[in-house]
C-alpha positions as a Markdown table, in Angstrom:
| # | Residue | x | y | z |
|---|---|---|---|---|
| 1 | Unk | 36.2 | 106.8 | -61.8 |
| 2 | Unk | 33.1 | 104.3 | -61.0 |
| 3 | Unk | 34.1 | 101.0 | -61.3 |
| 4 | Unk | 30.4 | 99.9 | -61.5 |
| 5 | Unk | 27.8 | 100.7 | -63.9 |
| 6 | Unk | 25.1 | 103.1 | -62.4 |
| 7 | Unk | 23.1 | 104.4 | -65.0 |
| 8 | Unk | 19.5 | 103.9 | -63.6 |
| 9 | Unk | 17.4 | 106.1 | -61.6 |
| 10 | Unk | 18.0 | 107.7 | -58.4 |
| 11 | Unk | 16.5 | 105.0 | -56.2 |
| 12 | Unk | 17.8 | 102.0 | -58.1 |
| 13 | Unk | 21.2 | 103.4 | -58.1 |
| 14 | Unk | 20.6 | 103.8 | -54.2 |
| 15 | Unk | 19.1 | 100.1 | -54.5 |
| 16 | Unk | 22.6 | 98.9 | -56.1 |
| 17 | Unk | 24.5 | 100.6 | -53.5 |
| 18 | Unk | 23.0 | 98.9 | -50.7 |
| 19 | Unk | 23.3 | 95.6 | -52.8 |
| 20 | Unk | 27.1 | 96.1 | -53.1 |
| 21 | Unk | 27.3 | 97.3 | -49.3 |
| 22 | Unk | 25.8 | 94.3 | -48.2 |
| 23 | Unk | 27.8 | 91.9 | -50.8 |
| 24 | Unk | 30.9 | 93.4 | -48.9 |
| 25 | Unk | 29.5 | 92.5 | -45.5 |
| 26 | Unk | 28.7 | 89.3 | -46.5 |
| 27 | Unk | 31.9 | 89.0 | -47.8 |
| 28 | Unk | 33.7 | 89.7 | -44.7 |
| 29 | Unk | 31.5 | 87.1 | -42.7 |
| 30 | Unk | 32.5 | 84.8 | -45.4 |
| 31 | Unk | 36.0 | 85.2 | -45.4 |
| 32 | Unk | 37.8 | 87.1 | -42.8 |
| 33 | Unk | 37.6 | 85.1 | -39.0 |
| 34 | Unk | 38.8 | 88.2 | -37.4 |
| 35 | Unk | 35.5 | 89.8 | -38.4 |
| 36 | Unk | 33.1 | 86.6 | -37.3 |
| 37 | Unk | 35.1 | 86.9 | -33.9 |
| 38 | Unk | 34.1 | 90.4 | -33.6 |
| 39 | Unk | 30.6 | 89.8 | -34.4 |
| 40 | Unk | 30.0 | 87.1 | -31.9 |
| 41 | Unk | 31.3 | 89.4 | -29.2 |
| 42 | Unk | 29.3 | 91.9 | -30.3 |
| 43 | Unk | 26.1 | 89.5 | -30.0 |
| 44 | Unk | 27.3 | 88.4 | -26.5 |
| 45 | Unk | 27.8 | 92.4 | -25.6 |
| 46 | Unk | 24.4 | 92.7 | -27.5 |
| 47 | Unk | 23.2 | 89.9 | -25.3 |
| 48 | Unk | 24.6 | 91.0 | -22.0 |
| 49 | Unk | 22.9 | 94.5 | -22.4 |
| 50 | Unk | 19.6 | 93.0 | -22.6 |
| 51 | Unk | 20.6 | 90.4 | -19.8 |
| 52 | Unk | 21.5 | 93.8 | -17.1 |
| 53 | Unk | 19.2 | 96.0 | -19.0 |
| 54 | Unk | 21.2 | 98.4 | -19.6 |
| 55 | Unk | 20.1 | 102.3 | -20.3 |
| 56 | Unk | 19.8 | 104.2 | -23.3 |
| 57 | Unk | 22.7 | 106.0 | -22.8 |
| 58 | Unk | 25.0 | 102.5 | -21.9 |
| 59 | Unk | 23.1 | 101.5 | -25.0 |
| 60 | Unk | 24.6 | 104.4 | -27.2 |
| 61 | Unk | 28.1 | 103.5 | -26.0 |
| 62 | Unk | 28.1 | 99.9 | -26.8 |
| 63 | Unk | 27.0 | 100.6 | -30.2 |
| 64 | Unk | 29.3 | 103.1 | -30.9 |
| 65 | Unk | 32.3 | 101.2 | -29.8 |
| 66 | Unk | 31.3 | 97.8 | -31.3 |
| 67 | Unk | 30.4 | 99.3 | -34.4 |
| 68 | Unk | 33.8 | 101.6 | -34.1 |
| 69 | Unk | 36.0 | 98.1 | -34.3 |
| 70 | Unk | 33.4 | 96.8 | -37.0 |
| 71 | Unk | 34.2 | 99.6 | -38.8 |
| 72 | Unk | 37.9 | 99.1 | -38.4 |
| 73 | Unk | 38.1 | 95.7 | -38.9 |
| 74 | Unk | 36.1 | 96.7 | -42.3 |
| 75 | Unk | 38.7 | 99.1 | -43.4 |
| 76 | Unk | 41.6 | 97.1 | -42.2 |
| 77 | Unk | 40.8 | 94.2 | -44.5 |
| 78 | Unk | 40.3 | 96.8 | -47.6 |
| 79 | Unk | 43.5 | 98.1 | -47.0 |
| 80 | Unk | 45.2 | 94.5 | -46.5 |
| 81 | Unk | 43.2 | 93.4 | -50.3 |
| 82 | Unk | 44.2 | 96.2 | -52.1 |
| 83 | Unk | 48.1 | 96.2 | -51.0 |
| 84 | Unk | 48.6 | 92.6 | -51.8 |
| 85 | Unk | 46.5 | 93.3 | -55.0 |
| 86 | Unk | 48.7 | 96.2 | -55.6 |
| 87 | Unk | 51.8 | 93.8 | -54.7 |
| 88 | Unk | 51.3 | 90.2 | -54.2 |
| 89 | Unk | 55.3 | 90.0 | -53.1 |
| 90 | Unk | 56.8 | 90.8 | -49.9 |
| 91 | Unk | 57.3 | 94.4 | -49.7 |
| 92 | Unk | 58.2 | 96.0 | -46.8 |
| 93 | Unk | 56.8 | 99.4 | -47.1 |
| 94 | Unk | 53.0 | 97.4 | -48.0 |
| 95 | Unk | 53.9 | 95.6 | -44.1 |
| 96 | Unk | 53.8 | 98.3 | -42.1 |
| 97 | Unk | 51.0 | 100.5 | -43.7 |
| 98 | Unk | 49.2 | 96.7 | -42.7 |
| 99 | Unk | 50.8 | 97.2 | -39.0 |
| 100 | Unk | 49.3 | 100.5 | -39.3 |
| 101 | Unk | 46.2 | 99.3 | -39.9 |
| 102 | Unk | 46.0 | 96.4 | -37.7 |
| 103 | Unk | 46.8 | 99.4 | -34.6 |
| 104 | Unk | 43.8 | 101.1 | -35.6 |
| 105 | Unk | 41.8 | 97.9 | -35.3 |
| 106 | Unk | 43.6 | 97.2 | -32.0 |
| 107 | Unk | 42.6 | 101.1 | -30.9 |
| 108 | Unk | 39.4 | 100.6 | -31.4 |
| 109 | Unk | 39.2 | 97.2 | -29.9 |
| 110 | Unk | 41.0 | 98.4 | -26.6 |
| 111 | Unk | 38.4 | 101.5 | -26.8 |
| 112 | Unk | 35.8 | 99.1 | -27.0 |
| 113 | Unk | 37.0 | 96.9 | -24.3 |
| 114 | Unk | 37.4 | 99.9 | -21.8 |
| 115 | Unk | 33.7 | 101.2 | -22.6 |
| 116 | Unk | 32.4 | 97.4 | -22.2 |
| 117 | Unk | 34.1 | 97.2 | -18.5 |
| 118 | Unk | 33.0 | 100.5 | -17.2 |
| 119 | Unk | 29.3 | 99.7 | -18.7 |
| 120 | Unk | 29.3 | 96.3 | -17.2 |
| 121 | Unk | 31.4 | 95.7 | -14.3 |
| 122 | Unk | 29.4 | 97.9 | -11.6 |
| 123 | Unk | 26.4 | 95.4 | -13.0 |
| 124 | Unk | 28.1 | 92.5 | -11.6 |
């Protein structure tokens, strides 16, 4: 079930989508840190491909990655809101499927990190 009203046309519902997409984001900016730490470094990356002029393909990899632990952190925080929704006492079940979580954040991260250092090392 929907749990938001979509009865316009085809491009406003796609319209509303992107509205609701983009409310999330700003939402995460807003009120995760862990997120704003990940963005900066991904300007600084961003920033430091430009700086060594990196190549399309180096390109490819950076964004991947960085947009891999974007993603993660994303999901990792969806997952955090909906178990304490789903039980705002300590359970300890609801802890580790938030460990569980936090790895895959901490996979992607590491991932990341790896690409990053064989990308940019050689350039120093």
């Amino acid at each position: 079930m929907n749990s938001r009203k979509t009865d316009g046309s085809f491009i406003v519902n796609r319209l509303n989508s992107f509205r609701f997409a983009s409310k999330g984001f700003f939402t995460m900016v807003k009120e995760e840190p862990n997120f704003r730490i990940q963005l900066v470094i991904f300007i600084l990356i961003i920033s430091l491909g430009f700086f060594f002029n990196i190549s399309g393909r180096e390109w490819i990899h950076i964004i991947l990655a960085s947009g891999f632990v974007i993603m993660a952190e994303i999901l990792n925080s969806a997952v955090e809101r909906i178990a304490d929704f789903l039980s705002p006492e300590f359970n300890e079940e609801i802890g580790t499927i938030k460990d569980i979580c936090a790895a895959a954040v901490l996979v992607a991260a590491s991932i990341s990190v790896v690409v990053g250092l064989i990308i940019f090392i050689p350039k120093f």
